[in-house]
C-alpha positions in Angstrom: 0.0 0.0 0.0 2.5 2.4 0.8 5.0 1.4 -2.6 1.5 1.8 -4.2 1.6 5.4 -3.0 4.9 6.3 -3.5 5.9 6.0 -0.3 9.1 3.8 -1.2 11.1 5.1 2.1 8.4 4.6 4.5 7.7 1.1 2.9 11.6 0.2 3.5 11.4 0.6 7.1 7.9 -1.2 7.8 9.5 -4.1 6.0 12.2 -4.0 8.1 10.5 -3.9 10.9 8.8 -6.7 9.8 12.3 -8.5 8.8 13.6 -7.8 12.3 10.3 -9.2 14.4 10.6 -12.6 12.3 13.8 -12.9 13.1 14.5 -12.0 16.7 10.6 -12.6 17.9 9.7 -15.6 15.8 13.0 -17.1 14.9 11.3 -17.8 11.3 14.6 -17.4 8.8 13.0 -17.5 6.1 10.2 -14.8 6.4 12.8 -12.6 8.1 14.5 -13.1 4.4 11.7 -12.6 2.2 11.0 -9.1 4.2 14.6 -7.9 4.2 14.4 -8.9 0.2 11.1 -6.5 0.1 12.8 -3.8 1.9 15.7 -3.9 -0.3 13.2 -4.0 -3.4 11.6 -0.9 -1.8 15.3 0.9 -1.6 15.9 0.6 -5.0 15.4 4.6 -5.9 16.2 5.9 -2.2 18.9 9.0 -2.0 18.0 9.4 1.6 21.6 7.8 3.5 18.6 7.0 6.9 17.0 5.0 5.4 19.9 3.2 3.0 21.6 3.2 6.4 18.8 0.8 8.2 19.1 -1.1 5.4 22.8 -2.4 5.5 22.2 -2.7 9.2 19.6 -4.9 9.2 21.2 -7.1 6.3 24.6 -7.5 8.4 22.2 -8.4 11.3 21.3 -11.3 9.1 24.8 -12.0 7.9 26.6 -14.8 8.8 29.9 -13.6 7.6 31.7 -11.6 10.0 33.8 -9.6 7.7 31.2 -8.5 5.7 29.2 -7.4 8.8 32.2 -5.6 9.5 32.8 -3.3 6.5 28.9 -3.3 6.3 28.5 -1.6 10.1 31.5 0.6 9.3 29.1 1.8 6.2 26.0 2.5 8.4 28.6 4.1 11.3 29.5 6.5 7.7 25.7 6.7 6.3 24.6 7.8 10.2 26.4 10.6 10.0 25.8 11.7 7.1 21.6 11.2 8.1 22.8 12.5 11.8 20.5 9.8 12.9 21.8 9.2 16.2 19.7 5.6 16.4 20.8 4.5 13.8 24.3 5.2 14.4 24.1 4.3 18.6 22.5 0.6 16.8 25.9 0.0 14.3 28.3 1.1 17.2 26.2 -1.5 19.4 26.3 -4.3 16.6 29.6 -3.4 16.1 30.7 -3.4 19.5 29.0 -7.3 20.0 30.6 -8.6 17.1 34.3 -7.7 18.3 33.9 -9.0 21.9 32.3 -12.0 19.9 35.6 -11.8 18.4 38.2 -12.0 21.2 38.4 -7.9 20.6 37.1 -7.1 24.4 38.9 -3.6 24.8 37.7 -2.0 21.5 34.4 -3.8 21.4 33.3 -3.0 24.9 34.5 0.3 24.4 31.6 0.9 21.3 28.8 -0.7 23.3 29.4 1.7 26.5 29.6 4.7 23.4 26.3 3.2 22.5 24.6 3.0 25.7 25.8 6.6 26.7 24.3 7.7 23.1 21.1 5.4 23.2 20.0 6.6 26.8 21.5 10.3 27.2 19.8 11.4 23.9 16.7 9.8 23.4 15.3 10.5 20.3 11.8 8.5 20.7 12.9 4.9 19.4 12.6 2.8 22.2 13.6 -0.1 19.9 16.8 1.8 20.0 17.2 1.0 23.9 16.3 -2.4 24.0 18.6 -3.3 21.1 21.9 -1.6 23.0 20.8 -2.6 26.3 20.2 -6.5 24.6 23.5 -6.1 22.9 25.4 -4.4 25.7 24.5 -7.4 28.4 25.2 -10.5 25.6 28.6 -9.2 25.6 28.9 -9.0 29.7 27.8 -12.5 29.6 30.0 -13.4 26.8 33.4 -11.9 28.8 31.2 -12.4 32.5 31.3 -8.7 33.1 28.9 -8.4 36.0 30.0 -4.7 36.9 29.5 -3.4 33.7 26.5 -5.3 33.3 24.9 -3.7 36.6 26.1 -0.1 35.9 24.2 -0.2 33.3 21.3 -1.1 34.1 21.3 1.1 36.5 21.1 3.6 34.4 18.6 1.6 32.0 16.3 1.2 34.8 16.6 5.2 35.3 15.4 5.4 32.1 12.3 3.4 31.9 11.5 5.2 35.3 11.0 7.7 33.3 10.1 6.5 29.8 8.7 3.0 30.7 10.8 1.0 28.2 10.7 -2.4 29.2 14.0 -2.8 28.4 14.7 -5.9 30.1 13.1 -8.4 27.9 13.0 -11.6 27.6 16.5 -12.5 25.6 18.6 -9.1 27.9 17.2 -11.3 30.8 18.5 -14.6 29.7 21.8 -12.5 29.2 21.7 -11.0 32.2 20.9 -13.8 34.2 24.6 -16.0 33.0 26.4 -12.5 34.2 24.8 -12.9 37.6 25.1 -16.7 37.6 28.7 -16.4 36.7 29.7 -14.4 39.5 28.3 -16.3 41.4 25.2 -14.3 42.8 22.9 -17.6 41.8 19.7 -16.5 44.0 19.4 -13.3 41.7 20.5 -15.1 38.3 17.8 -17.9 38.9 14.7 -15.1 39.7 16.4 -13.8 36.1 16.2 -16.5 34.3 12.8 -18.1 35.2 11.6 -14.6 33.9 13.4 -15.3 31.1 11.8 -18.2 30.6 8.4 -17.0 31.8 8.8 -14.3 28.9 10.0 -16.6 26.2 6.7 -18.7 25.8 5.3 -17.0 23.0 8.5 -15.7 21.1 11.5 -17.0 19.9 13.5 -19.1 20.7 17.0 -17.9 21.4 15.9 -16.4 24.7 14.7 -19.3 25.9 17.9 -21.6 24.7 20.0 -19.8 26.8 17.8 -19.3 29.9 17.3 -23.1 30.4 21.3 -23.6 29.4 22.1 -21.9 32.2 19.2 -22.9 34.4 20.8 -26.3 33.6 24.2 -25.1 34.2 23.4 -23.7 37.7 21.6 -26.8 39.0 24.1 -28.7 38.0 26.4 -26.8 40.3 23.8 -27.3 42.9 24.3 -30.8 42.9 20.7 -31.0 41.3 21.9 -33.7 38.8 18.6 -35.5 37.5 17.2 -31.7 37.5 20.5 -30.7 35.4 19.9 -34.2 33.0 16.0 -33.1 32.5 16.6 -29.2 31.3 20.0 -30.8 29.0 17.6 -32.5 27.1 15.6 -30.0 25.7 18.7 -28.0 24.8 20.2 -27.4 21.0 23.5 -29.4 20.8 23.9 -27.3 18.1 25.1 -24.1 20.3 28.2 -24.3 21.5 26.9 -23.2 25.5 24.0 -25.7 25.3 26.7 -28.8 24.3 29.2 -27.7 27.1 26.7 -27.9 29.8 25.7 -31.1 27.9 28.7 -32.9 28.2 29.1 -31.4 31.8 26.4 -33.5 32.6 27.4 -36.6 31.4 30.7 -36.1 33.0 29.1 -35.5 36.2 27.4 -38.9 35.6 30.5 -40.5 34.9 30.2 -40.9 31.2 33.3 -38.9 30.0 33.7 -40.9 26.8 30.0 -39.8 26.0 30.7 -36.3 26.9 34.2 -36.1 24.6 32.3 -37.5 22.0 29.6 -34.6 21.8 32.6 -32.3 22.4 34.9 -33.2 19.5 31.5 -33.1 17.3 30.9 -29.7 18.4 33.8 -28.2 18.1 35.0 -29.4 14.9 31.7 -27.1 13.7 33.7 -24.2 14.5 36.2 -22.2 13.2 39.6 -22.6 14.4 40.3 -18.8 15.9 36.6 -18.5 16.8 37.1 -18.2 20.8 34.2 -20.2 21.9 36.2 -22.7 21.5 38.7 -22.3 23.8 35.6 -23.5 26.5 34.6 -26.5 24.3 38.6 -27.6 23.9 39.3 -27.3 27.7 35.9 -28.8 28.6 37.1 -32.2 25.9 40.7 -32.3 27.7 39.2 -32.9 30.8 37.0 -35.6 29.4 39.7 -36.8 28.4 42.0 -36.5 31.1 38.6 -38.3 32.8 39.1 -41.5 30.5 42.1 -41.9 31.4 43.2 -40.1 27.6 46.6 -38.5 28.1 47.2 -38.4 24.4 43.9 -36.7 23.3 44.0 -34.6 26.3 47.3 -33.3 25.4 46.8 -33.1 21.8 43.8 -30.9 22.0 45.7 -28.4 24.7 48.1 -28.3 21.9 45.4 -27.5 19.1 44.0 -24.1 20.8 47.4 -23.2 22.6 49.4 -23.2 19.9 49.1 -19.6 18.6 49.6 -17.1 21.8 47.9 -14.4 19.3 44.8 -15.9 18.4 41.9 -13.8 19.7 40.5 -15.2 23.6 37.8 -14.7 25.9 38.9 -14.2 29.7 37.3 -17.6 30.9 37.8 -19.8 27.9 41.6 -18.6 28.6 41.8 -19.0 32.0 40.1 -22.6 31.7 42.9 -24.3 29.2 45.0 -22.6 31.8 43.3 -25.1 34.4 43.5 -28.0 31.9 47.0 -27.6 31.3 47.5 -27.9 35.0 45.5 -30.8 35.2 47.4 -32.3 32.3 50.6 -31.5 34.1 49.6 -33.2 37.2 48.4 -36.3 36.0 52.0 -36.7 33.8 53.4 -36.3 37.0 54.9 -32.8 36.4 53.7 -31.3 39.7 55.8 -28.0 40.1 54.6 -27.2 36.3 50.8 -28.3 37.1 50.9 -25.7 40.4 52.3 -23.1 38.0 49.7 -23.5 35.6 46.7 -24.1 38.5 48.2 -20.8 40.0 47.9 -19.1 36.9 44.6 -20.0 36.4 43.2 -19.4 40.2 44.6 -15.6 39.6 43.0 -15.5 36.4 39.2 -16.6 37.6 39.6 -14.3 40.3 40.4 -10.9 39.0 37.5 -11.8 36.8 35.5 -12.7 39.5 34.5 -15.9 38.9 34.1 -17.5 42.3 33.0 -21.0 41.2 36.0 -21.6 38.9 38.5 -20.2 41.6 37.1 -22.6 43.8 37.4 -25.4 41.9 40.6 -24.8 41.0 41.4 -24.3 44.7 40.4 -27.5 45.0 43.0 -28.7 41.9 45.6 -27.1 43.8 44.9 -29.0 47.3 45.3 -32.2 45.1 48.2 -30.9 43.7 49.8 -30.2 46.6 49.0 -32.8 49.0 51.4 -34.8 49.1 54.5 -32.0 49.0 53.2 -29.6 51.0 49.6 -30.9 52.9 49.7 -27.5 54.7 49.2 -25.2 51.6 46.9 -27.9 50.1 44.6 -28.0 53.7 44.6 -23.6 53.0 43.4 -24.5 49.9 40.8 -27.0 50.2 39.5 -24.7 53.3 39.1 -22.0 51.4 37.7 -23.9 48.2 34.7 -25.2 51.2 33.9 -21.8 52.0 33.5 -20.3 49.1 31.5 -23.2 47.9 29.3 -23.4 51.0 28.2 -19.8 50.1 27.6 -20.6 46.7 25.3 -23.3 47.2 27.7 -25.5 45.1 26.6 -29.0 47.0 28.7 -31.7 45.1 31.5 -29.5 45.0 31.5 -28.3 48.3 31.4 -32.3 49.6 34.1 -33.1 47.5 36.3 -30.3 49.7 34.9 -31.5 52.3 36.2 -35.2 51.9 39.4 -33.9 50.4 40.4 -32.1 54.0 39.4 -35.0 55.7 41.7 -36.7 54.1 44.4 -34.3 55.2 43.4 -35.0 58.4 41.4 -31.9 59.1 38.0 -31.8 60.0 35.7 -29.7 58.6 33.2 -27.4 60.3 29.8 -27.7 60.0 28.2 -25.1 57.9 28.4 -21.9 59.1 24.5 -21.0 61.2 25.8 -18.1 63.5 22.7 -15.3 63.0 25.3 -12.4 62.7 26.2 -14.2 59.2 23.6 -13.1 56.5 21.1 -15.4 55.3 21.0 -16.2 50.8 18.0 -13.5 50.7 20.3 -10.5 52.7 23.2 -11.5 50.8 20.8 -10.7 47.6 19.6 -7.5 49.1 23.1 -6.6 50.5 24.9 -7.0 46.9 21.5 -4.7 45.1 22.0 -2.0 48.0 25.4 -2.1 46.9 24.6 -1.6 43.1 22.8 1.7 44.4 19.3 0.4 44.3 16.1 1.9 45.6 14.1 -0.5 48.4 11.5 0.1 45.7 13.8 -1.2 42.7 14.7 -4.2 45.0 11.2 -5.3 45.8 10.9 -5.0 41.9 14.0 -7.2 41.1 13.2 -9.7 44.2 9.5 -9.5 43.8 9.1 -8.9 47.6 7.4 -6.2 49.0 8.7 -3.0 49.8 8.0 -4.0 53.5 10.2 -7.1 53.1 12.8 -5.1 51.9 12.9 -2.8 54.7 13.1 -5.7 57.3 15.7 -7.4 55.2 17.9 -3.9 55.0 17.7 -3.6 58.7 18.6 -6.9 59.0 21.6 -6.5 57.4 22.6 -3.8 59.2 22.3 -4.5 62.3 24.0 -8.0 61.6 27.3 -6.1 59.7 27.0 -3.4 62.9 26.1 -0.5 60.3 24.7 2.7 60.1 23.1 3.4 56.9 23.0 1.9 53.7 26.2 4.0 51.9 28.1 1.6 55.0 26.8 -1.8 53.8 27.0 -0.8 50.1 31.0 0.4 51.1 31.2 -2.7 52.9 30.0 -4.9 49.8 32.3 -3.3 47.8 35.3 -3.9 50.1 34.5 -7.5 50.6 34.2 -8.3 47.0 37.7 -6.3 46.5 39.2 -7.9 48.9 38.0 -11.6 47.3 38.8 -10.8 43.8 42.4 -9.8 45.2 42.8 -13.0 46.9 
């Protein structure tokens, strides 16, 4: 109707509308196609650089190729400009920004999605498609690199926004997203409430949300100790996705099937391209089936594979993990001083990036390591590992410490029930005080009552013997400082 009027323009951007709700809503390829084909149809006679400028954005959306989404983003970044469309140039800087921490290109990629954010949310120009495109894109690149800080700050500011423009910014996919951030640094409580939304939201739309809500959901039961739970939500996962087979083949290594879980590895990973740095988790995740079998040689020869060129682009925890597995290939060739190193290395890693499940695990390498040379550092170790684990919620894990100092000849306290220590729910208050939020804003995020909030706030405080909440949000911050220094 509109081409019929001669509306070509206006015509190119309902179709690409259109294009984008098939594909991100709907998940249906091929209709997202035949609009994006329509809207280029539409284009043919356009001199106006907006609306050519939507267009190349929303075809390297659909691109598969990441150079070509490359040079096609740095057009729309050029045609932007020229339109000073600030959208449209706030949504290439956001792709953009994605596709290099996709990449291994953290700095410079994380660098575009903050521009982005700050452009997207300081001068609103009416598009609230705008915001939850960024804000989407902004928090799959935390969880890609586990950036929890960033991830908050943001919101933050987000959640300022909607206050006043009532975005709902936090859909269904930005919650699946923000839910692994939470769930990776270990704040489990929060990241579950996240992703049950997530999944609550994800019913009637596509699918991507809900593949990585219930991967995670998977993953954190899983680290629960919920194994049969873990086994149910695996099932119903897309091997084809790199996350969905690694928590896969978790599984069946938990159940003591490591030759099943290196052979959905190696077929995953093969699928990938050899600098893509997803595959750094999928490699280290196969050499420790292997090293499970009883495989030396295919352990070592995939550690080989992905450490081979020191240059190749890497995500902080795929890195840090074939740090692990190099340990752990070191100690069981016997090389112990080389398999602390490593183990060492690795422990650092995890916990500047505060990843509190992977340092404890690896704490727990490191008592093994070490027990028999020095069973002093490895009972530090092994205490520690308990600790943290015990305030994760990290059952089978935490009984594995457990046993292990027990078997230095130390026994292990029960878990810890004095009532000056916080209970899960203040620990979840304390660490949204902490982010700067309202009581209001945390009855919203916790969905207690405002009431609840209140009680659970003086709770804390008298607990922590603090006056106000700027003490117990300084004290939040200097505890989890002082952890990620450790």
């Amino acid at each position: 109707m509109l081409r019929q009027a001669g509306r070509d323009d206006e015509a190119t951007l309902v179709a690409l509308d259109l294009c984008v709700w098939y594909q991100t809503n709907l998940d249906n390829d091929a209709a997202a196609g035949g609009w994006l084909a329509r809207a280029t149809r539409a284009a043919d006679g356009t001199t106006d650089p907006a609306v050519r400028g939507w267009l190349t954005l929303v075809g390297a959306y659909l691109s598969s190729d990441s150079a070509k989404q490359r040079a096609a983003l740095e057009k729309v970044r050029r045609l932007a400009k020229q339109a000073s469309d600030d959208g449209l140039h706030a949504m290439a800087l956001s792709d953009l920004g994605l596709l290099l921490v996709a990449d291994g290109e953290v700095q410079d990629g994380m660098a575009l999605l903050d521009e982005a954010m700050a452009t997207t949310l300081g001068g609103y120009d009416g598009r609230l498609e705008v915001v939850v495109w960024s804000s989407c894109n902004m928090l799959a690149a935390c969880s890609l690199v586990d950036d929890l800080r960033r991830a908050t700050q943001w919101c933050q500011v987000a959640e300022e926004f909607t206050d006043t423009y009532g975005c709902p910014f936090l859909q269904a996919r930005c919650r699946a997203h923000y839910g692994s951030v939470l769930f990776a640094a270990g704040r489990w409580s929060l990241a579950e409430l996240e992703l049950q939304r997530a999944l609550s939201m994800s019913e009637d739309v596509g699918r991507h949300a809900l593949l990585e809500a219930g991967t995670t959901l998977a993953a954190l039961r899983l680290r629960e100790g919920r194994l049969s739970e873990a086994v149910e939500l695996v099932e119903g996962l897309d091997m084809s996705l790199p996350a969905a087979a690694l928590v896969a083949a978790e599984v069946r290594l938990a159940a003591g099937r490591p030759e099943d879980a290196a052979a959905l590895l190696r077929a995953r990973l093969v699928l990938l391209d050899a600098d893509d740095p997803q595959g750094d988790l999928l490699a280290a995740a196969l050499s420790e089936a292997y090293l499970a079998a009883g495989d030396l040689p295919g352990a070592a020869e995939t550690l080989a594979d992905r450490r081979a060129d020191p240059t190749r682009p890497a995500l902080p925890r795929g890195k840090a993990q074939l740090t692990r597995c190099a340990g752990l290939f070191a100690a069981a060739s016997g090389e112990a001083t080389t398999a602390v190193r490593r183990l060492a290395d690795a422990l650092a890693s995890f916990e500047e990036h505060c990843l509190p499940f992977e340092a404890a695990r690896t704490r727990l390498d490191l008592a093994r390591t070490l027990a028999d040379d020095d069973p002093e550092a490895a009972v530090a170790h092994a205490a520690e590992a308990l600790r943290d684990l015990r305030r994760l919620g990290a059952a089978g894990e935490a009984a594995t410490a457990a046993a292990m100092l027990r078997k230095l000849g130390v026994t292990p306290g029960p878990e810890p029930r004095d009532p000056g220590v916080l209970t899960r729910r203040e620990q979840d208050v304390l660490a949204l005080v902490a982010d700067g939020l309202t009581n209001p804003q945390i009855a919203e995020r916790l969905f207690l009552s405002r009431k609840t909030v209140a009680h659970h706030v003086s709770s804390i405080l008298a607990k922590l013997a603090l006056r106000s909440r700027a003490e117990a949000a300084a004290y939040a911050t200097r505890v989890g400082a002082s952890r990620s220094r450790r």
